[in-house]
N, C-alpha and C positions, 0 to 999 in steps of 0.2 A: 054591334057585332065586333067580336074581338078575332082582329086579323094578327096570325101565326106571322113568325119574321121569315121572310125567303129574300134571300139575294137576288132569285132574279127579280123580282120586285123592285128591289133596290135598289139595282142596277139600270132596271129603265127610269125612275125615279130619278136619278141622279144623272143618266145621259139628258134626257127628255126638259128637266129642269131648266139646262145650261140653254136648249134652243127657245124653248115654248116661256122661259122664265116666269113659270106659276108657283106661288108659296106653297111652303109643304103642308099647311094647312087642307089645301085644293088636293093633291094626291091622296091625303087619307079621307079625306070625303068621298072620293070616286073610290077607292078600294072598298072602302066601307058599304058599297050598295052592292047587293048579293049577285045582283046580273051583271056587275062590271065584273065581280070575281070570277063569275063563269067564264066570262069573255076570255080573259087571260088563263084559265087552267085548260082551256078548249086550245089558245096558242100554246101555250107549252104541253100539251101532252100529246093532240093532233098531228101526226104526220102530214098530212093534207090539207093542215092549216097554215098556207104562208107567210101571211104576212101582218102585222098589227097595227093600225095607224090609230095616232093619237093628234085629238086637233080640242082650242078651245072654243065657249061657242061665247058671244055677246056678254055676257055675265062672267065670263072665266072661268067657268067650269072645266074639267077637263073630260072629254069625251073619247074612250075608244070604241075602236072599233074593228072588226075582220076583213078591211077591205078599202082599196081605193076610194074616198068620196066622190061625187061626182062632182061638187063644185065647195070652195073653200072661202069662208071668210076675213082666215089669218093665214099664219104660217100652222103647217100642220110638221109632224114627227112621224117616221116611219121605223119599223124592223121588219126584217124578214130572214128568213130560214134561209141558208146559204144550200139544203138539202132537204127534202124531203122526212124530217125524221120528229122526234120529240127533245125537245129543249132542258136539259135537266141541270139542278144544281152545280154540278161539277165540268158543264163544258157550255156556260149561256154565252162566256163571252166570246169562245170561237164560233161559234155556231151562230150567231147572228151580225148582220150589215144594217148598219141605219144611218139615216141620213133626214136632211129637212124636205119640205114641200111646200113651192111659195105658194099664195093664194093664186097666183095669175099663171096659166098654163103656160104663157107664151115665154115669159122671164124663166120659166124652169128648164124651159127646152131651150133658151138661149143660153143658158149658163151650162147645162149637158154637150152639148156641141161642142164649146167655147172651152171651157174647164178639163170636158175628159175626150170628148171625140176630137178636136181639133187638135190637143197636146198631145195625145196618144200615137196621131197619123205622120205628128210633125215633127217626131224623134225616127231618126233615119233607122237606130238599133231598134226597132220597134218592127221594120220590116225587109229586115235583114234575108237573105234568102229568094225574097219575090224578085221577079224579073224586072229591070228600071221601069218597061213602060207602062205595068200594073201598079208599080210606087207612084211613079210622076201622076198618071193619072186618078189615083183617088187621092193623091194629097190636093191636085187640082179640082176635084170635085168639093172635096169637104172644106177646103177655101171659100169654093163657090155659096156653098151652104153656111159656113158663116156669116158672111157678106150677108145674103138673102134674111138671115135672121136678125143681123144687127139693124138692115136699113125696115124691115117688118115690125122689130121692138121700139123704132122711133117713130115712124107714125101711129101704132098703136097712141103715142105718149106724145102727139101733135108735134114730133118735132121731125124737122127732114136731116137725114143722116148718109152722108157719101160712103160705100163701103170704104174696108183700105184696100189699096192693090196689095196683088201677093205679094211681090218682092221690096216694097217698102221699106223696109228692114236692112235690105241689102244694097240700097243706092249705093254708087257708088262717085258721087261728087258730078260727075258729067253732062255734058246738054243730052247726048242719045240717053241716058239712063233716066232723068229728066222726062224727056220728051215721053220714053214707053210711060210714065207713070201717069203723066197727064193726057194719052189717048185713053189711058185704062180708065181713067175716072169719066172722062167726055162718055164714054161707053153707057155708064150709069145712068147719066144726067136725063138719058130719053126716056127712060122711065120713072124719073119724080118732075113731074109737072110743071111743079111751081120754079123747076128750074133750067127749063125747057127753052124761054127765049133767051137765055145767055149763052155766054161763048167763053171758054175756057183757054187763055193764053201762059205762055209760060213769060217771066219778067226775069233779065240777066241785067244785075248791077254789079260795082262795084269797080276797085281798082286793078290796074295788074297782077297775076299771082294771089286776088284775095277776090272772088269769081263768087257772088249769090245767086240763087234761082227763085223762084216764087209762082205760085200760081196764084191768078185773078179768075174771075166771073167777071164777067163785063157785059153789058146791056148787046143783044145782037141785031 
């Protein structure tokens, strides 16, 4: 079957490549089967066709498809319709958003929070306008929510992960700034288990004018 040149072809060809790294050998085999070309003329001509994912399957083939999978072997590729319309030669590239899809739900939803919901909350010009104590408290929420998902994505992966406190970032040398940070993590501690019988102390060394702090675990 002799496939006609379209750019947008070539343009998911060419984004899709760079994530899924499959030779171009593997694209004109998938274009070349009559039902994958429907696929794709049903996304670009469909208004009510959102979104196209592309995953490969054990062999490397490359598989699309009209719709979310429900579960992933690899990394998969997505596009979608930034509007309700059809996708034409002359506007594919504004007209669509794409992005990856890991195989593990939970790393995808970590890296969403993390990446776009958490940087987004925690640029102050981002919610300029809102009254402080609807700022202060959904930046305090969505903290909360990252936390929850980082120490979630380590036991997924057998390992035990302290969240960070919020203001971390901000110590500022002190025993009380210190001290908040290490009741904020003792807080944690009652909900991972395995670190339940220890005691969390703070450690002040050094000489005059040069003042270290440290935190231990110590047997309780």
């Amino acid at each position: 079957m002799t496939i006609p040149t379209d750019v947008r072809l070539e343009y998911l060809e060419r984004v899709s490549s760079l994530v899924l790294k499959f030779k171009p050998d593997k694209w004109s085999k998938m274009i070349g089967m009559e039902e994958n070309m429907a696929l794709f003329t049903e996304f670009f001509e469909k208004p009510d066709v959102p979104v196209l994912v592309l995953t490969l399957n054990p062999a490397g083939m490359i598989i699309p498809c009209l719709g979310f999978p429900a579960s992933l072997k690899s990394k998969g590729m997505y596009f979608i319709k930034k509007r309700p319309e059809s996708i034409g030669k002359d506007n594919y590239k504004e007209r669509l958003v794409y992005g990856d899809i890991s195989p593990t739900p939970v790393d995808q939803l970590i890296a969403i929070v993390e990446e776009v919901l958490y940087s987004l909350l925690n640029q102050s010009e981002n919610m300029s306008g809102w009254p402080r104590v609807v700022s202060e408290d959904i930046v305090k929420q969505v903290h909360k929510l990252k936390n929850e998902m980082f120490v979630m994505g380590g036991k997924i992966k057998g390992k035990t992960l302290l969240p960070i406190p919020e203001h971390l970032g901000s110590l500022d040398g002190t025993l009380e700034s210190m001290e908040r940070t290490a009741l904020e993590l003792w807080r944690n501690v009652d909900f991972i288990p395995e670190l339940s019988p220890f005691i969390l102390f703070i450690g002040v060394t050094g000489t005059p004018g040069k003042t270290h702090y440290c935190l231990r675990l110590c047997p309780g």
